[in-house]
C-alpha positions as a printed Julia matrix, in Angstrom:
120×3 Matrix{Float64}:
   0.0     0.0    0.0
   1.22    3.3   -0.52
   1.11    6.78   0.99
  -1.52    8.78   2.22
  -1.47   12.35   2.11
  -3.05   14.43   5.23
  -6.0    15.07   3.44
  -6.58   11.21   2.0
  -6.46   10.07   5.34
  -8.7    12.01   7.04
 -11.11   11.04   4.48
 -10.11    7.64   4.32
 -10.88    7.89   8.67
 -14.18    9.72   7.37
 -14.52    6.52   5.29
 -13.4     4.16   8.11
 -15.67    5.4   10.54
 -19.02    2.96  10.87
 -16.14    0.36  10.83
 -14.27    1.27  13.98
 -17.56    2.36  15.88
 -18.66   -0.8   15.01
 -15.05   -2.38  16.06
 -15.7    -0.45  19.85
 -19.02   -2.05  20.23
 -17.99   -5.4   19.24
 -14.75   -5.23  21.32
 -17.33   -4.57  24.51
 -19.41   -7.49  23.58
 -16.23   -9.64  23.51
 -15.32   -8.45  26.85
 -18.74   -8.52  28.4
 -18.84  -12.67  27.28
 -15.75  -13.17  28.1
 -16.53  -12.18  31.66
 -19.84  -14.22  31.7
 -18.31  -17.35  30.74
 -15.38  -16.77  33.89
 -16.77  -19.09  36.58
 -18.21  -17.09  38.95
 -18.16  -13.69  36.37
 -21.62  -11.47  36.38
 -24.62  -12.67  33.63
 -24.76  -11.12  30.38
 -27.88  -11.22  28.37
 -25.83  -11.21  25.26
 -25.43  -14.86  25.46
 -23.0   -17.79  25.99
 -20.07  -19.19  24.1
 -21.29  -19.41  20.98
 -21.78  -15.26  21.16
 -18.76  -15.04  22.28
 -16.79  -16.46  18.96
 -19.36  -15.03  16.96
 -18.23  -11.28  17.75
 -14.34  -12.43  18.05
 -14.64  -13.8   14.55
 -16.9   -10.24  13.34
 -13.88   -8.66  15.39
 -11.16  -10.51  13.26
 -13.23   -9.9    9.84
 -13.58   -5.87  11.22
 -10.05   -5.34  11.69
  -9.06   -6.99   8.42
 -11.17   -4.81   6.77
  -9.55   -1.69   7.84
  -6.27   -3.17   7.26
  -6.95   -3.82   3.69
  -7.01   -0.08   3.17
  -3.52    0.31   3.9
  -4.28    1.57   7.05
  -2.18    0.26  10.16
  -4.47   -1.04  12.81
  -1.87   -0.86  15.94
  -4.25   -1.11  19.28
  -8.01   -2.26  19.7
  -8.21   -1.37  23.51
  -7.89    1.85  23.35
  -8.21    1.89  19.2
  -5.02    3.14  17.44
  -4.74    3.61  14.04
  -1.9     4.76  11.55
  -1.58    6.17   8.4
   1.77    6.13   6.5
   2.88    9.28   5.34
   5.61   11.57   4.55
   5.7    15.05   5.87
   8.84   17.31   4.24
  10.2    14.19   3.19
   9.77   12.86   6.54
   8.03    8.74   7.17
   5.53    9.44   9.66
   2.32    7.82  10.44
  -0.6    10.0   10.87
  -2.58    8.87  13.94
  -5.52    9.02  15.16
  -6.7     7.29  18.85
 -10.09    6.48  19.87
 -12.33    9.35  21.06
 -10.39   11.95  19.14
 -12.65   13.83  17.05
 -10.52   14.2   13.6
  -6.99   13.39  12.92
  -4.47   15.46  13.99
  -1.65   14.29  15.1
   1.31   12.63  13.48
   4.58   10.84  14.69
   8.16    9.91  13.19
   8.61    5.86  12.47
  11.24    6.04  15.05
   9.52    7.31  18.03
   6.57    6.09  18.14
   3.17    6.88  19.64
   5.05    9.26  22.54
   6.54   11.22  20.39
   3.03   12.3   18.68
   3.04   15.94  17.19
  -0.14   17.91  16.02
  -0.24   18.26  12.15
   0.84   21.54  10.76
Protein backbone atom coordinates (compact mmCIF):
# COMPACT_ATOMS: atom_id res chain seq x y z
CA UNK A 1 0.00 0.00 0.00
CA UNK A 2 1.22 3.30 -0.52
CA UNK A 3 1.11 6.78 0.99
CA UNK A 4 -1.52 8.78 2.22
CA UNK A 5 -1.47 12.35 2.11
CA UNK A 6 -3.05 14.43 5.23
CA UNK A 7 -6.00 15.07 3.44
CA UNK A 8 -6.58 11.21 2.00
CA UNK A 9 -6.46 10.07 5.34
CA UNK A 10 -8.70 12.01 7.04
CA UNK A 11 -11.11 11.04 4.48
CA UNK A 12 -10.11 7.64 4.32
CA UNK A 13 -10.88 7.89 8.67
CA UNK A 14 -14.18 9.72 7.37
CA UNK A 15 -14.52 6.52 5.29
CA UNK A 16 -13.40 4.16 8.11
CA UNK A 17 -15.67 5.40 10.54
CA UNK A 18 -19.02 2.96 10.87
CA UNK A 19 -16.14 0.36 10.83
CA UNK A 20 -14.27 1.27 13.98
CA UNK A 21 -17.56 2.36 15.88
CA UNK A 22 -18.66 -0.80 15.01
CA UNK A 23 -15.05 -2.38 16.06
CA UNK A 24 -15.70 -0.45 19.85
CA UNK A 25 -19.02 -2.05 20.23
CA UNK A 26 -17.99 -5.40 19.24
CA UNK A 27 -14.75 -5.23 21.32
CA UNK A 28 -17.33 -4.57 24.51
CA UNK A 29 -19.41 -7.49 23.58
CA UNK A 30 -16.23 -9.64 23.51
CA UNK A 31 -15.32 -8.45 26.85
CA UNK A 32 -18.74 -8.52 28.40
CA UNK A 33 -18.84 -12.67 27.28
CA UNK A 34 -15.75 -13.17 28.10
CA UNK A 35 -16.53 -12.18 31.66
CA UNK A 36 -19.84 -14.22 31.70
CA UNK A 37 -18.31 -17.35 30.74
CA UNK A 38 -15.38 -16.77 33.89
CA UNK A 39 -16.77 -19.09 36.58
CA UNK A 40 -18.21 -17.09 38.95
CA UNK A 41 -18.16 -13.69 36.37
CA UNK A 42 -21.62 -11.47 36.38
CA UNK A 43 -24.62 -12.67 33.63
CA UNK A 44 -24.76 -11.12 30.38
CA UNK A 45 -27.88 -11.22 28.37
CA UNK A 46 -25.83 -11.21 25.26
CA UNK A 47 -25.43 -14.86 25.46
CA UNK A 48 -23.00 -17.79 25.99
CA UNK A 49 -20.07 -19.19 24.10
CA UNK A 50 -21.29 -19.41 20.98
CA UNK A 51 -21.78 -15.26 21.16
CA UNK A 52 -18.76 -15.04 22.28
CA UNK A 53 -16.79 -16.46 18.96
CA UNK A 54 -19.36 -15.03 16.96
CA UNK A 55 -18.23 -11.28 17.75
CA UNK A 56 -14.34 -12.43 18.05
CA UNK A 57 -14.64 -13.80 14.55
CA UNK A 58 -16.90 -10.24 13.34
CA UNK A 59 -13.88 -8.66 15.39
CA UNK A 60 -11.16 -10.51 13.26
CA UNK A 61 -13.23 -9.90 9.84
CA UNK A 62 -13.58 -5.87 11.22
CA UNK A 63 -10.05 -5.34 11.69
CA UNK A 64 -9.06 -6.99 8.42
CA UNK A 65 -11.17 -4.81 6.77
CA UNK A 66 -9.55 -1.69 7.84
CA UNK A 67 -6.27 -3.17 7.26
CA UNK A 68 -6.95 -3.82 3.69
CA UNK A 69 -7.01 -0.08 3.17
CA UNK A 70 -3.52 0.31 3.90
CA UNK A 71 -4.28 1.57 7.05
CA UNK A 72 -2.18 0.26 10.16
CA UNK A 73 -4.47 -1.04 12.81
CA UNK A 74 -1.87 -0.86 15.94
CA UNK A 75 -4.25 -1.11 19.28
CA UNK A 76 -8.01 -2.26 19.70
CA UNK A 77 -8.21 -1.37 23.51
CA UNK A 78 -7.89 1.85 23.35
CA UNK A 79 -8.21 1.89 19.20
CA UNK A 80 -5.02 3.14 17.44
CA UNK A 81 -4.74 3.61 14.04
CA UNK A 82 -1.90 4.76 11.55
CA UNK A 83 -1.58 6.17 8.40
CA UNK A 84 1.77 6.13 6.50
CA UNK A 85 2.88 9.28 5.34
CA UNK A 86 5.61 11.57 4.55
CA UNK A 87 5.70 15.05 5.87
CA UNK A 88 8.84 17.31 4.24
CA UNK A 89 10.20 14.19 3.19
CA UNK A 90 9.77 12.86 6.54
CA UNK A 91 8.03 8.74 7.17
CA UNK A 92 5.53 9.44 9.66
CA UNK A 93 2.32 7.82 10.44
CA UNK A 94 -0.60 10.00 10.87
CA UNK A 95 -2.58 8.87 13.94
CA UNK A 96 -5.52 9.02 15.16
CA UNK A 97 -6.70 7.29 18.85
CA UNK A 98 -10.09 6.48 19.87
CA UNK A 99 -12.33 9.35 21.06
CA UNK A 100 -10.39 11.95 19.14
CA UNK A 101 -12.65 13.83 17.05
CA UNK A 102 -10.52 14.20 13.60
CA UNK A 103 -6.99 13.39 12.92
CA UNK A 104 -4.47 15.46 13.99
CA UNK A 105 -1.65 14.29 15.10
CA UNK A 106 1.31 12.63 13.48
CA UNK A 107 4.58 10.84 14.69
CA UNK A 108 8.16 9.91 13.19
CA UNK A 109 8.61 5.86 12.47
CA UNK A 110 11.24 6.04 15.05
CA UNK A 111 9.52 7.31 18.03
CA UNK A 112 6.57 6.09 18.14
CA UNK A 113 3.17 6.88 19.64
CA UNK A 114 5.05 9.26 22.54
CA UNK A 115 6.54 11.22 20.39
CA UNK A 116 3.03 12.30 18.68
CA UNK A 117 3.04 15.94 17.19
CA UNK A 118 -0.14 17.91 16.02
CA UNK A 119 -0.24 18.26 12.15
CA UNK A 120 0.84 21.54 10.76
Amino acid sequence: MGLFTIDEARAELAQLMPLLDEIVVVRADVVELTAALTPGGPQSSLGGLPERKAAEARLNELMTEVQQTGVELKGIAPLLVDFPADLDGVPVLLCWLEGEAALEWYHRLDLGFAGRRRLP
